[in-house]
C-alpha positions as CSV (number, residue, x, y, z in Angstrom):
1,X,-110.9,-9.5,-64.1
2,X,-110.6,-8.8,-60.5
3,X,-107.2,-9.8,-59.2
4,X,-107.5,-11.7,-55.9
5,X,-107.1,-9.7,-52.0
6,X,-104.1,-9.3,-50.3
7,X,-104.0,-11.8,-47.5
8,X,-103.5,-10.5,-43.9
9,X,-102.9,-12.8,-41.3
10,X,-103.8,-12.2,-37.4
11,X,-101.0,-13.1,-35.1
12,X,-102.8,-16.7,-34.3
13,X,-102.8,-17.6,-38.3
14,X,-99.4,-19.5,-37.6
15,X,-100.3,-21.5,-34.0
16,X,-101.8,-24.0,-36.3
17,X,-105.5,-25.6,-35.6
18,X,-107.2,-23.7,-33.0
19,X,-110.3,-24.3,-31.4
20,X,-113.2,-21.8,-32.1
21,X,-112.1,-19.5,-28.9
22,X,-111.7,-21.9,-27.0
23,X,-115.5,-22.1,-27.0
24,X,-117.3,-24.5,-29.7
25,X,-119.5,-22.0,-30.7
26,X,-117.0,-18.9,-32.2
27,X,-114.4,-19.2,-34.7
28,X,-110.5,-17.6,-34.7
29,X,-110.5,-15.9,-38.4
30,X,-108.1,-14.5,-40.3
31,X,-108.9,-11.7,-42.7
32,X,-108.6,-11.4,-46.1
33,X,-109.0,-7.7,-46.6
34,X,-109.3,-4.8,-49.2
35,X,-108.1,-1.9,-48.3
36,X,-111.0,-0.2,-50.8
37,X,-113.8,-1.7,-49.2
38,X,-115.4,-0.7,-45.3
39,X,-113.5,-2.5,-43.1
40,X,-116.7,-2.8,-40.9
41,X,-119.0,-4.5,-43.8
42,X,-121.5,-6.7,-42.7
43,X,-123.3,-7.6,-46.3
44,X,-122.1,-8.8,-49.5
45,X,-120.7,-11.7,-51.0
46,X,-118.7,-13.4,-48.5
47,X,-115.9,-15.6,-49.4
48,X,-114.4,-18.3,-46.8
49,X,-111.4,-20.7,-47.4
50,X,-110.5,-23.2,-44.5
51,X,-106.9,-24.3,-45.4
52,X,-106.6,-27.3,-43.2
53,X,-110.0,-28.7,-45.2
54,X,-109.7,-28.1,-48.6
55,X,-112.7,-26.1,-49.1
56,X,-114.0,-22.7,-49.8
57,X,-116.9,-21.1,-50.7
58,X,-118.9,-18.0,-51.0
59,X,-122.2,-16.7,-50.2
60,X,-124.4,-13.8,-49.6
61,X,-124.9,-12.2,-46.3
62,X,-127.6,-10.5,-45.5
63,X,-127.8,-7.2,-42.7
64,X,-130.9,-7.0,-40.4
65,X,-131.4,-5.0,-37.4
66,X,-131.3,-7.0,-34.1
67,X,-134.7,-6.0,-32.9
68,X,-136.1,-7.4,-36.5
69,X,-134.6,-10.4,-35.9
70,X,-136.1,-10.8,-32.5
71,X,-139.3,-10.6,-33.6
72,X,-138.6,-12.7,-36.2
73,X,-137.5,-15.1,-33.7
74,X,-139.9,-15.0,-31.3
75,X,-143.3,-15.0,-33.4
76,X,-144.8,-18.8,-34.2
77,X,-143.5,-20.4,-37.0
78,X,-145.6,-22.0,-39.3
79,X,-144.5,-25.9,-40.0
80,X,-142.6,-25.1,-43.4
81,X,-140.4,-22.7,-41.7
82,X,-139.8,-25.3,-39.0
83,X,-139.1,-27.8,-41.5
84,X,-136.6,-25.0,-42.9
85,X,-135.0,-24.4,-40.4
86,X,-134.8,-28.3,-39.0
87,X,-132.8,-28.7,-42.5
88,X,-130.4,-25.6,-42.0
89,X,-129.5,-26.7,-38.8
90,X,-128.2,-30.2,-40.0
91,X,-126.9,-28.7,-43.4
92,X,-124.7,-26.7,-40.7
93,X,-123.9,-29.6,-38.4
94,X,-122.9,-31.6,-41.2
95,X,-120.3,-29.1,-42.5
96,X,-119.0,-27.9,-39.3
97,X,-118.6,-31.5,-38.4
98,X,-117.1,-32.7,-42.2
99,X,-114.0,-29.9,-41.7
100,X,-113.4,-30.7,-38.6
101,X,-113.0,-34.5,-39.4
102,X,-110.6,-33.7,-42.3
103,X,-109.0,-31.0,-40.4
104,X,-108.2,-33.4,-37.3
105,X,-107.8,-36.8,-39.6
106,X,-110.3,-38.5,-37.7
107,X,-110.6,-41.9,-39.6
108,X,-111.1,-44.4,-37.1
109,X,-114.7,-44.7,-35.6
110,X,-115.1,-46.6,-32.1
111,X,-118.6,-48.3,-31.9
112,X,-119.4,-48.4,-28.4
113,X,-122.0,-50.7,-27.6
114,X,-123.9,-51.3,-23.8
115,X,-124.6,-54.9,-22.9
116,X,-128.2,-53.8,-20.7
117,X,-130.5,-51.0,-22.9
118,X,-129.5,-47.7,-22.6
119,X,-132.5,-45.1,-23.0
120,X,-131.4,-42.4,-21.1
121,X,-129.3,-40.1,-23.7
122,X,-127.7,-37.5,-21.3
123,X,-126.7,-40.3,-19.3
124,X,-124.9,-41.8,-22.2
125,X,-123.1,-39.0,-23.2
126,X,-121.5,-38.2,-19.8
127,X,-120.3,-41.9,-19.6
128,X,-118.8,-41.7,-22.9
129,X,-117.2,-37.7,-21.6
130,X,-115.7,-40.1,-18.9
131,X,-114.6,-42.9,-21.5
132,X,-112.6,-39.8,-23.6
133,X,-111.3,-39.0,-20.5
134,X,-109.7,-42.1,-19.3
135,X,-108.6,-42.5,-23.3
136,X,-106.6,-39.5,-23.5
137,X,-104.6,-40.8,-20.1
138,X,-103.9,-44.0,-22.0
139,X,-102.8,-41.3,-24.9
140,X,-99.8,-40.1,-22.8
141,X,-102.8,-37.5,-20.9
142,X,-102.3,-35.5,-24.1
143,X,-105.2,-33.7,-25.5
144,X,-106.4,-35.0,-28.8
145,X,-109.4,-34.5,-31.3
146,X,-112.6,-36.3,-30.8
147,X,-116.2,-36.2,-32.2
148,X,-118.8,-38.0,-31.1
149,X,-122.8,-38.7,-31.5
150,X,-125.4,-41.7,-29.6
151,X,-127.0,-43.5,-32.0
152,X,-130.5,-44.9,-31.8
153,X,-130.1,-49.2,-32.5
154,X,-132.9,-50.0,-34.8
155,X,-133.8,-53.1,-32.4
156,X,-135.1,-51.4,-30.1
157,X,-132.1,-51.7,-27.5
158,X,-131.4,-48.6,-26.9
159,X,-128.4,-46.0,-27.5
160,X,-124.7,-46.9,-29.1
161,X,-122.0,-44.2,-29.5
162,X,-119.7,-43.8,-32.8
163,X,-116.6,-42.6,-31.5
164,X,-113.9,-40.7,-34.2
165,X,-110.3,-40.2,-33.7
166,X,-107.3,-39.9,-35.7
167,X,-105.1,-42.8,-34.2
168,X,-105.9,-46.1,-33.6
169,X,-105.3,-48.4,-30.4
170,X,-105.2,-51.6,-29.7
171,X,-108.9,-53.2,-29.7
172,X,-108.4,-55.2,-26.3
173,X,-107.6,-51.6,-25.0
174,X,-110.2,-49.9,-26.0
175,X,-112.6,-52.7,-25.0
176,X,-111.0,-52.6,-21.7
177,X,-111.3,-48.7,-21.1
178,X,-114.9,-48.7,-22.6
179,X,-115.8,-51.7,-19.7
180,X,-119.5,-51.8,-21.0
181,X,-120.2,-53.5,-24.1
182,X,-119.0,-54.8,-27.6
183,X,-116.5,-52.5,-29.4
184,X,-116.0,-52.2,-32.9
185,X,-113.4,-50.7,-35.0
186,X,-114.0,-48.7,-38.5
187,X,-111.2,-47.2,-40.7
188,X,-112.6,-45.0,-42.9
189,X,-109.4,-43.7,-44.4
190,X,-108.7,-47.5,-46.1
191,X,-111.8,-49.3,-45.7
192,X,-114.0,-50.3,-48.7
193,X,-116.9,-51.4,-46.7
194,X,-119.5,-49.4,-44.1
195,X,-119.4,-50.9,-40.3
196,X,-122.4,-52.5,-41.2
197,X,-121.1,-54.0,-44.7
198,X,-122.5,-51.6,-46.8
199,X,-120.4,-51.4,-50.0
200,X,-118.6,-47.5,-50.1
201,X,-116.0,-48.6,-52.7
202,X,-112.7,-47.4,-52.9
203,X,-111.1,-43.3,-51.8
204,X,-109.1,-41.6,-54.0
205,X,-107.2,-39.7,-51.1
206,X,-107.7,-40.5,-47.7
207,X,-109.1,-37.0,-47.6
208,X,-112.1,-38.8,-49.5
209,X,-112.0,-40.8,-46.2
210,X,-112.0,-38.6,-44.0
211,X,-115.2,-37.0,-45.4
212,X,-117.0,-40.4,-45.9
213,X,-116.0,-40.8,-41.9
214,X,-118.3,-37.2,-41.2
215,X,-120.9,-38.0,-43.4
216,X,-121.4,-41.4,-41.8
217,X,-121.3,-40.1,-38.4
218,X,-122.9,-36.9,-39.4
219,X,-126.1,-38.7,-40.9
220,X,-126.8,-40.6,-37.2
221,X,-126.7,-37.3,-35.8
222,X,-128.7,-35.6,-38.1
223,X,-131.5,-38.8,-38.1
224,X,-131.7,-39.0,-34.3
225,X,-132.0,-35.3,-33.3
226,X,-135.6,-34.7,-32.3
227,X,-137.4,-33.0,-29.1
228,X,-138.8,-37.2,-27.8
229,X,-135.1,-38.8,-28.5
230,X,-132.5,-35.8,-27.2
231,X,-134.3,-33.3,-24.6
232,X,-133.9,-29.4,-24.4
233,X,-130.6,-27.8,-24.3
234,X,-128.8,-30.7,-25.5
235,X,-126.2,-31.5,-28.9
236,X,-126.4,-33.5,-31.6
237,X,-122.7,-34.5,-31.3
238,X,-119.3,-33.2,-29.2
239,X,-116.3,-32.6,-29.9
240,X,-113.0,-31.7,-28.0
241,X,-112.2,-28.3,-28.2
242,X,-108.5,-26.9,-28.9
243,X,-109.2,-28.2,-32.3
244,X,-111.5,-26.3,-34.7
245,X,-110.3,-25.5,-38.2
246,X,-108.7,-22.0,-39.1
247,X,-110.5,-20.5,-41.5
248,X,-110.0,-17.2,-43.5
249,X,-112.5,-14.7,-45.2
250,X,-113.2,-11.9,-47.2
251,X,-115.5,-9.7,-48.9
252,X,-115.6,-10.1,-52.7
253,X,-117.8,-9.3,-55.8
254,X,-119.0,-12.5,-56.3
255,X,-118.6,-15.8,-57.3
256,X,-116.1,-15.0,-59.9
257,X,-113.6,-13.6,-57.6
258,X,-114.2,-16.0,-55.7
259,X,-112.8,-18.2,-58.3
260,X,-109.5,-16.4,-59.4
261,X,-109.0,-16.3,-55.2
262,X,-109.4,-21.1,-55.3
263,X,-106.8,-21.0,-58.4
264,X,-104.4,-18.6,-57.2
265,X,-104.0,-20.4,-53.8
266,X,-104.3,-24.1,-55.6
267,X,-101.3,-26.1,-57.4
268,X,-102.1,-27.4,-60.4
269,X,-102.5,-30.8,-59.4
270,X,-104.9,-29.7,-56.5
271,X,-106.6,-28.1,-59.1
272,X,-107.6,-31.4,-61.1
273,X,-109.7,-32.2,-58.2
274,X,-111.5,-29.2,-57.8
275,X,-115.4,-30.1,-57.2
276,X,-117.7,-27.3,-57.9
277,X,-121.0,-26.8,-56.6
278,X,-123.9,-24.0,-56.1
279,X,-127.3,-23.6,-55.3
280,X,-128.7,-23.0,-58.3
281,X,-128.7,-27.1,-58.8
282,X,-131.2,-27.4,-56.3
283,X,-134.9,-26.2,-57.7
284,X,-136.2,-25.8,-54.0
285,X,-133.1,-23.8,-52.4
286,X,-135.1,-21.1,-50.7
287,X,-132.1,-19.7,-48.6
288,X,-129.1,-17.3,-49.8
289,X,-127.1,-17.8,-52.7
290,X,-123.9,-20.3,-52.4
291,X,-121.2,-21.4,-53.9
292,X,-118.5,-24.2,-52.8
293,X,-114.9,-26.1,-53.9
294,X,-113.6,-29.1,-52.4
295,X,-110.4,-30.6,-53.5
């Protein structure tokens, strides 16, 4: 079979995490290169491993000419491609978000509640820009990994904020620093019930945890991002930048190579706890081919 790509590393590969330049919307990547192929390729399987995650996977990308795509872009889309596309851009929050939780170790999630009814969401995410603020002076005024996301309350009272980082402080402090509202306090990397008492049972590795913490935050984010409840130009969620997983990618022949690249990078125990999926389990995938591994 194919024997797996010589790996060549940029000169950031060993500065550890790095945010996505710096700007949340571009990624630092290494290369994994063969010499055989065009170094300029821009179709093909693509294969992607993000070291810090434990995850991989491959898929195919697809070449279009920019003034195809504009049109594309700009003609009305019919309700089906909306829908589509509505579920491709959570499918991509949600991953983005999952590495960057296990990447960063965010297991603690900060409920930040307001005592008077909060329905104004750009409001509420610059007060809780300030609250991150004021939290990373009582850090030492170091910078530190965040993620965060308002959350409609199903009473009817408004907005709430779950707030992820890695360390945990002392609840009075927190209270304190937040100023308006309840605060509550979830560890995802131990805990065997959901904020709200839902039963999650218990992690294997606090990896497991870490990705439980994502999906939980991730599903708010996903659930509450429409045109009547968010407003043009704005995010389902923010992050602190500086932080973004490293990732490194290649061109391969497919999914098989893709595989002899996971079990020549993998120990053998990390290789018991390989989980493998692709799109061909779901009947209705109607985008590009993909495989993935998580360990």
């Amino acid at each position: 079979g194919s024997q797996p790509r010589q790996v060549v590393s940029d000169s950031r590969q060993n500065a550890g995490v790095r945010a996505e330049g710096e700007n949340p919307l571009l990624d630092k990547r290494t290369q994994l290169v063969n010499p055989s192929q065009p170094r300029f390729q821009d179709f093909g399987w693509k294969f992607t491993f993000w070291p810090g995650c434990a995850e991989a996977s491959v898929c195919i990308v697809t070449s279009g000419s920019t003034r195809r795509r504009g049109m594309e872009r700009d003609r009305k889309k019919s309700d089906d491609e909306l829908a589509l596309h509505w579920q491709i851009a959570n499918g991509r929050a949600g991953t983005r978000s999952r590495r960057y939780f296990v990447t960063n170790r965010l297991r603690y999630m900060w409920v930040l509640t307001f005592a008077q009814s909060r329905t104004d969401r750009g409001g509420v995410m610059a007060e809780v820009a300030e609250f991150a603020r004021r939290l990373r002076l009582l850090h030492g005024g170091e910078s530190y990994p965040y993620w965060y996301s308002p959350e409609l309350h199903p009473g009817g009272h408004g907005w709430h904020v779950n707030f992820f980082t890695p360390f945990r402080v002392p609840h009075a402090d927190i209270e304190a620093l937040w100023g308006r509202g309840f605060v509550w306090v979830t560890d995802f990397a131990v805990t065997m019930n959901g904020p709200k008492g839902e039963p999650l049972g218990l992690c294997r590795t606090p990896r497991d945890g870490l990705r439980r913490a994502a999906n939980y935050g991730c599903k708010y984010a996903q659930k509450d991002w429409s045109p009547e409840h968010v407003g043009a130009l704005n995010h389902r969620y923010e992050v602190a930048q500086g932080f973004a997983p490293l990732q490194e990618s290649c061109w391969v022949n497919g999914p098989g190579e893709a595989e002899i690249l996971i079990q020549s990078r993998l120990s053998l125990e990390d290789q018991r706890w390989v989980k493998r999926w692709n799109s061909d389990e779901v009947p209705d995938w109607f985008r590009p081919p993909v495989w993935t591994w998580r360990w």
